[in-house]
C-alpha positions, 0 to 999 in steps of 0.5 A: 500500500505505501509504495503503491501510494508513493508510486502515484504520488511521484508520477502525477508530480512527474506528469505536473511537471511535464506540461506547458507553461501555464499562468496563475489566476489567483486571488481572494473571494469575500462578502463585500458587506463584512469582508469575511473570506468565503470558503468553498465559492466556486471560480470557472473558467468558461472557455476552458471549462477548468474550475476550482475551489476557495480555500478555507481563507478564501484564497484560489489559484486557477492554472490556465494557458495564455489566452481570453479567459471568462470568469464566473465567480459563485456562492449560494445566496450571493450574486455572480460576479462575471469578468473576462480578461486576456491572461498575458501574466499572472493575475490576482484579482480580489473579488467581492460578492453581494448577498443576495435572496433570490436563488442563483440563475439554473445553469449556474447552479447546475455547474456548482452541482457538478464540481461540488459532487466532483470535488466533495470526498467521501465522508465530509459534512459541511452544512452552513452555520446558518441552517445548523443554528435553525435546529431546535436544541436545548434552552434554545441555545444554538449548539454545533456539536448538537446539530451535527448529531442530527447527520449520518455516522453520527450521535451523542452519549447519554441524554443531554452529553455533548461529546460526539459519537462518530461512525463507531468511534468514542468522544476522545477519537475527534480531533476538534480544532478551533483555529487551528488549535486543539480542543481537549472538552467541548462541553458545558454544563456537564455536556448540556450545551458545548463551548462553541458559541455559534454568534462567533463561528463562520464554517464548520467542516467534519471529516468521517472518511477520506482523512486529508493527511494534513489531519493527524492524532485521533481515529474517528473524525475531524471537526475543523472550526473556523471563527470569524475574522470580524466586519472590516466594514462597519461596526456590529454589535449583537445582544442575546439574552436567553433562559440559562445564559446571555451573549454579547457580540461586537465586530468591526473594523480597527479605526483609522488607517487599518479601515477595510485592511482589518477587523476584530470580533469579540463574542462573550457569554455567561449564564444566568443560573446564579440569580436562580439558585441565590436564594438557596444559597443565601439561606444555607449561609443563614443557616435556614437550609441543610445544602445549596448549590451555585453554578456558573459558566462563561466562554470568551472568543476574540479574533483579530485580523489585519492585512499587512500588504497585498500578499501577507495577512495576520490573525491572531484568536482566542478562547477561555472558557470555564464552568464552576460548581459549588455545592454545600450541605451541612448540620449545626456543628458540621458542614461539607464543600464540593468544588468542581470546574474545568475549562480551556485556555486556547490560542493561536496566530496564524501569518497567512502569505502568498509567496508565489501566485502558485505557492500560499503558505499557512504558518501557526503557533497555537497553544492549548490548556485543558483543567479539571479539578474536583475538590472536597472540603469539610467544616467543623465550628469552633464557637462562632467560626468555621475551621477548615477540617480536611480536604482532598483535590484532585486535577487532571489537565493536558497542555499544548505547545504546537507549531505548523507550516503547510503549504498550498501549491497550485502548479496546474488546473489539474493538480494541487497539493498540501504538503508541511510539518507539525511538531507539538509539545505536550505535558499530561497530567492525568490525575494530580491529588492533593490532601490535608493529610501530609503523610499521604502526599509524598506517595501521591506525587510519585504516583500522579506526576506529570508525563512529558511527550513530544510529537512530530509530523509530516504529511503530503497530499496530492489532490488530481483532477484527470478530467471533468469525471475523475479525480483523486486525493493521494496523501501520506503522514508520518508521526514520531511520537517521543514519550519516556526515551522510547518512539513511536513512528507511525505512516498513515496512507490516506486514499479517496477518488471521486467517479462523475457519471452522466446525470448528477450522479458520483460514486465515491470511495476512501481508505484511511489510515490512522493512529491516536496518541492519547486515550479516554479511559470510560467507566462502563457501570451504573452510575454517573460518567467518570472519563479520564484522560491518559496519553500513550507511554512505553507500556501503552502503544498509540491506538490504530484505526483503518476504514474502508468507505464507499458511496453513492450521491445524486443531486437534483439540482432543480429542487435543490436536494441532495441524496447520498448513501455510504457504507464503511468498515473500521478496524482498530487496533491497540485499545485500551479500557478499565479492567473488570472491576477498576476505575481511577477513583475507588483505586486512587492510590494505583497507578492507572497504567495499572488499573488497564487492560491493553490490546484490545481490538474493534470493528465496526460495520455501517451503513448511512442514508442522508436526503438532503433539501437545501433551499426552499420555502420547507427545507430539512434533511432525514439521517439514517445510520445502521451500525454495529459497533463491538470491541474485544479484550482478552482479558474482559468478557472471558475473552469474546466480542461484546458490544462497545459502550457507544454501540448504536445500531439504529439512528434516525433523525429528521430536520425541518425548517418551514419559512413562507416566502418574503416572510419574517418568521419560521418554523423548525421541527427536529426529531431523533432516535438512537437505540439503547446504551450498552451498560454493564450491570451487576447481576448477583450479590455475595456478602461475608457475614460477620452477624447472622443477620443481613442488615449487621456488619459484612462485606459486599461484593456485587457479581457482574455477568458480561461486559455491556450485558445490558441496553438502556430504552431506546433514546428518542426526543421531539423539538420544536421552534418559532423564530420570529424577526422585525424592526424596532423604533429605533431601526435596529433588528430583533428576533425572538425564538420560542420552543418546546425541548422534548415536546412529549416530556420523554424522560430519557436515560441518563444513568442506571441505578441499582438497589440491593435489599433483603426479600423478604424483610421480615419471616415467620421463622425469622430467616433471611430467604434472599436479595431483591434486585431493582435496576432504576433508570434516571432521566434529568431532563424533562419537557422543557419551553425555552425563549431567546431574544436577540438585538442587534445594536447598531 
């Protein structure tokens, strides 16, 4: 496989270079009422009938021979731009398009159809912002990570989690990128809503399939997250005020000389839990009430963006985000604390700089910072104070060092390629404890120190287009991963083509190879989630993952709809779990690399349906997933396959957005089902007896059967929303967004709960005769109406 890859990669370098000379048509496509780059707008070429892509910064380069060139320049919901010219030399062109309402005249639309089928490769899902936020979700805050739940291959955990689940893969198999930056949790509120605020993001792309070998270190996705760069033509500032948080934006260009050439956006947002919970709080403080609870939550994005010149552009963006827990209880003479808060600090700057009409270069330095501290404190009275009497804190965190440089390079109308390096710095942390009790700490600090590793990459990717029906993306990565004097090196071949046939018709295929160097540990009981994250070491190899993916897609131009069908098959390799009976909390003072089980394998097999509507007055798409999902360790399950924790077998969702013509208002309606969570459950009791009675003394030991010997009830939850827009007396634009989040109040499973007790209680000879088992199963999130309001100030 690698050298037939390597093979091809040389030949259609070979073949590149072996052509006449060509010049360079090139330059940046953006919205001319904000300045926002437009990525994926489509550049043709009429005469020679060659067309080409924006790239993620809007930039393009169209390799075409001297001559008369007519150029048509499109995007969905924007006028064409139209220009012909003589191409005596390399040209650049910077090109602004105007939204528009109306739908872009038939031909050109048809022509978008077929280079969209053409050039989209297998496994990708890229829906616009806009339709992402109409999706009804919880509190009626917009959320990414949610909608996109709503797609093929892919889920979300138990009710209201908001980790994803991609094509069999677990929440620690994506790699999430804001910016170009890692993002290790992406979740509020204990996964109830995620940090991406959607008032901030400009593009969303995720990868299930078809890798690009630019993206290395999970197994199952990528979820690549563009921010917006800010309005370089005029001020904007937006206020949202919704049930659990509000949201400030403000956008615009930097004053003075920089107007036009720059922008900045700063979006903030924080909840409005506190006011809600304050007077618990304050009644447990004056001693009227046995516990209380505060919480609070806030994220920040910031982005600057700044042209120094024609051929060099900056941006420079930021997150911080944190959640904090503070629950207390308590007698007269005794009280309890629990602090709980993670969050994320991530950066980076990005120097943007065409070097040659043919050549663009992307270098970065990003910086990443994960925390999670879980801390327990308790009280005694002394008089009329509290003293503090123990406590016990324990952080796990992940930090990033990372820089990049990728090249983009445009030789002919037919071949492109990326190629570059990464190196990334990292210090892991999984778990660092802390207790008032000196004696314990020293043993402790051997026991949770902290992991340095550093990381290494190399990637090429070779994108050929033989003719208007065929073409490829050839790539290949290669990591060094260096952890305690011993190194990992891994190569990952990525292979994808794209077949055009007669009718809108493509038939498309993939094979990816990949490998991930850190883990997520999950608890597979009863009970509440404990996940941990551990990285590879000399003991524990980098996972491997290999997938196999084939498809079919149909576009129907005229009615704006889109059908595609997909199967794949994934292999992995190199897992890692909990051994039966071990989780890092009830074994705190083990290490955890003794606490695993290694070696493990998987495969998954599934089938996707996606019929997508684009436009129209009643637009939606219907998602539908087949999939079985299985692991197997040689130590757990005696041995044999069982189904993995995040097994779903059927997935359906269904999305509809009704907005009348020349009308203010719309309505959406979102509809999912997931069958049941696989989850381990006890199925015996053994207790040690010190007293002939069951009620005194003993040990108990609860027996469990098969791993995952158990399924939750199916998962399946109705949403509804009305969104409504107008004027205000001061001219400023509202809207107001009303809904119902599980619209027939279906309690769905968020954790399972066992109680053990003797059966019966009382006999008439006084002997105990057996254990009653009762397995209960919690919901938290019941029907609930939300409302929000947004204005936009100026």
């Amino acid at each position: 496989m690698y050298k037939l890859i390597s093979l091809l990669i040389l030949l259609s370098m070979a073949n590149a270079f072996g052509q006449n000379k060509r010049l360079s048509l090139n330059g940046f496509v953006s919205d001319a009422n904000t300045g926002e780059a437009l990525i994926g707008a489509t550049i043709f070429d009429e005469h020679s009938e060659t067309g080409i892509f924006t790239n993620k910064y809007g930039y393009f380069s169209l390799s075409l021979a001297p001559k008369s060139v007519s150029i048509k320049v499109s995007f969905i919901g924007y006028e064409t731009f139209s220009t012909e010219l003589i191409l005596d030399k390399d040209t650049t062109l910077a090109i602004e398009l105007t939204p528009v309402s109306q739908v872009l005249e038939e031909v050109l639309v048809v022509d978008t159809e077929e280079q969209k089928l053409q050039r989209t490769p297998i496994g990708v899902t890229s829906i616009p912002v806009s339709r992402l936020k109409e999706i009804p979700i919880l509190f009626g805050e917009s959320d990414v990570l949610k909608a996109l739940a709503m797609t093929p291959g892919v889920s979300t955990g138990n009710e209201g989690t908001s980790g994803l689940l991609v094509r069999g893969g677990s929440p620690d198999q994506n790699l999430i990128l804001i910016d170009d930056a890692t993002v290790y949790n992406a979740s509020h509120l204990f996964g109830l809503v995620s940090i991406f605020n959607t008032d901030a993001i400009k593009n969303v792309s995720l990868y299930k399939a078809g890798f690009p070998a630019q993206y290395g270190g999970r197994l199952s996705s990528v979820l690549d997250i563009s921010m917006k760069e800010g309005n370089n033509q005029k001020k904007n500032q937006e206020l949202t005020i919704g049930l659990i948080g509000s949201k400030l934006l403000f956008e615009g260009p930097l004053p003075g000389r920089h107007w036009g050439k720059s922008s900045y956006m700063i979006s903030a947002r924080t909840s409005t839990l506190t006011p809600i919970l304050l007077p618990a709080i304050i009644a447990f403080k004056l001693g009227k009430a046995d516990n209380s609870i505060n919480y609070w939550l806030y994220d920040v994005n910031a982005k600057i963006n700044y042209q120094l010149n024609k051929k060099t552009q900056v941006f420079a963006s930021i997150y911080h985000g944190n959640d904090f827990l503070i629950s207390q209880d308590g007698l007269v003479n005794d009280r309890g604390k629990v602090n709980l808060n993670w969050g994320n600090l991530i950066g980076s700057v990005r120097l943007n700089y065409i070097m040659h009409p043919k050549l663009f270069l992307k270098a970065i330095a990003s910086f990443s910072d994960y925390h999670y501290t879980l801390g327990s404190t308790s009280y005694e009275k002394a008089n009329t104070q509290w003293k503090e009497k123990d406590y016990l804190f324990n952080t796990s965190s992940i930090r990033d060092w990372s820089g990049k440089a990728s090249f983009e390079w445009f030789p002919f109308s037919f071949y492109q390629a990326k190629f570059g390096l990464e190196a990334t710095n990292h210090l892991y942390t999984p778990t660092s404890l802390r207790t008032s009790q000196p004696i314990f700490n020293d043993s402790l600090r051997k026991i949770t120190a902290p992991l340095t590793a550093n990381e290494y990459s190399l990637f090429i990717e070779n994108e050929l287009n033989f003719s208007k029906w065929l073409s490829t993306n050839i790539g290949l990565r290669r990591t060094s991963y260096i952890v305690r004097n011993n190194t990992f090196n891994r190569l990952e071949p990525r292979v994808s083509a794209n077949i055009l046939l007669p009718q809108h018709i493509a038939i498309k295929g993939g094979y990816s190879e990949m490998n991930q160097f850190i883990h997520l540990l999950n608890s597979n009981g009863v009970g509440f989630p404990n996940d941990v994250w551990v990285p590879s070491t000399d003991n524990i190899s980098p996972s491997n993952s290999k997938m196999f993916s084939v498809g079919l897609s149909k576009s129907f131009p005229k009615q704006h709809i889109e059908l595609t069908i997909e199967a794949y098959k994934k292999e992995f390799n190199n897992l890692i779990d909990y051994a039966d009976g071990k989780n890092l909390f009830s074994n705190f003072n083990t290490s955890w690399e003794n606490l695993i089980e290694k070696n493990g394998i998987g495969r998954v097999k599934g089938l996707e349906f996606f019929l997508n509507k684009t436009e129209g007055v009643l637009n939606g798409w219907i998602a539908y997933t087949y999939a079985k999902n299985e692991r197997k360790f040689a130590n757990i399950n005696d041995g044999n396959w069982y189904a993995a924790n995040f097994d779903r077998r059927h997935i359906l969702a269904v999305v509809i957005n009704y907005k009348p013509e020349n009308s203010k208002s719309s309505f959406n309606v979102s509809w999912n089902y997931q069958s049941g969570q696989p989850v381990t459950v006890p199925i015996a009791l053994a207790r040690y007896f010190i007293e002939r009675d069951f009620t005194l003394g003993g040990s108990v030991i609860e027996i469990y059967g098969n791993r995952n010997n158990y399924r939750m009830s199916a998962y399946h939850r109705l949403d509804i929303s009305y969104s409504f827009q107008w004027t205000t007396r001061r001219h400023r634009n509202a809207t107001l967004n009303i809904g119902i989040y599980n619209v027939y109040n279906r309690l769905n499973p968020y954790y399972l709960k066992t109680q053990w007790q003797p059966y019966p209680f009382a006999t008439s000879d006084g002997n105990f005769k057996g254990i009653e088992n009762k397995l209960y199963q919690v919901g938290i999130i019941p029907l609930l109406p939300f409302v929000s309001y947004s204005l936009k100030l100026r």
